[in-house]
Each structure stands twice: as C-alpha cells, then as structure tokens.
N, C-alpha and C positions, 0 to 999 in steps of 0.2 A: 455543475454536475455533482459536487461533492455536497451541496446542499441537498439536493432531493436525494443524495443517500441518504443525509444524517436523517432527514425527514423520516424516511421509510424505515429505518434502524429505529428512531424512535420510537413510530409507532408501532414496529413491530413486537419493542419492548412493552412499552406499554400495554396490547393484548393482552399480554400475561397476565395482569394485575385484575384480581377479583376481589380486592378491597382496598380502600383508600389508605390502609397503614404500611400496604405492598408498594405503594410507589414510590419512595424515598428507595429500593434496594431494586425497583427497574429502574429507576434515573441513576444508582449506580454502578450496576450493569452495563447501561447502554453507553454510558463513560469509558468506564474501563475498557469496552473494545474498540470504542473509538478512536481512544487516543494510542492505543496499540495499533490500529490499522492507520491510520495517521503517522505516526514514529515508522510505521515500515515505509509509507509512501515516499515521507523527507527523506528517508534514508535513500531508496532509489533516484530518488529527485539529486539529489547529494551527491550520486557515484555517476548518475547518467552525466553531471556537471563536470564531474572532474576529467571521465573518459572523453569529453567531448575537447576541454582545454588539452587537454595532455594526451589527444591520438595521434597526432605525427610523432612527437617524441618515442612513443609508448610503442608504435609499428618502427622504429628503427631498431627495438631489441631483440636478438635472437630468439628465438620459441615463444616467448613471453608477450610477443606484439600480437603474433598469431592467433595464440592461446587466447587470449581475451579477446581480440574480435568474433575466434569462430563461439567463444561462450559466448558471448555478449547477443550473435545471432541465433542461437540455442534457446536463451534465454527469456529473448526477448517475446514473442509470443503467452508465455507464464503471468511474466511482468506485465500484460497490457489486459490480458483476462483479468488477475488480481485488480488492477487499477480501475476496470472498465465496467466488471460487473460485480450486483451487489451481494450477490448469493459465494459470490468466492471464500 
C-alpha cells in the first residue's frame, strides 16, 4: 500500500515541474513529506506496540486505564484515515 502511495506522491510532485532544472527541488519536496508522513506513521506503529503490550497492566490504573482506552477508541478512526488514505 505504501508503495502505490509513494508512487502517486511522486508523480504528483513531479506534475508540477515545467523544466528540467525544477526536479532536483520536486524530488526534494516529495522527500521531505514523506518522511514526515512516514515518522508520524512509526510513531503510531510505536504507541499502538506499546498499548497493546502494556493493556492489562495499563487498565488496572484508576482513570488512567480508562482514559486511554476511550481515547485510543476516539481516536482511532483519525488514525486509520491518515494511514489509509492518500489525500489525508
């Protein structure tokens, strides 16, 4: 999936370019948001990791087990648009 994004990101960048001296600054462009949308994804990759080891523990603590499940269900809808679609 994440290929035919970068695909589509790319040539989206690309479009832009009405001279050959423009593509060196749409290849860095389309870098730059990549790995910014990239770095958000690990990141969720990263916390959805940890909620998942550390939910029993995490639901024994007063308001705090709570609090993170009903966010994490709040949440999670956001999170799967961002991940899912490319226009996000």
């Amino acid at each position: 999936h994440m290929t035919t994004q970068d695909g589509y990101r790319l040539v989206e960048e690309l479009a832009t370019v009405t001279h050959t001296d423009k593509v060196a600054g749409a290849l860095g462009s389309y870098s730059r948001k990549r790995v910014l949308r990239t770095s958000i994804i690990q990141g969720f990759a990263q916390l959805g990791s940890d909620l998942l080891v550390d939910f029993d523990l995490m639901m024994t603590i007063p308001l705090l087990g709570p609090f993170f499940l009903t966010m994490t269900q709040l949440s999670m809808p956001w999170i799967l648009r961002y991940l899912y679609t490319p226009d996000f």
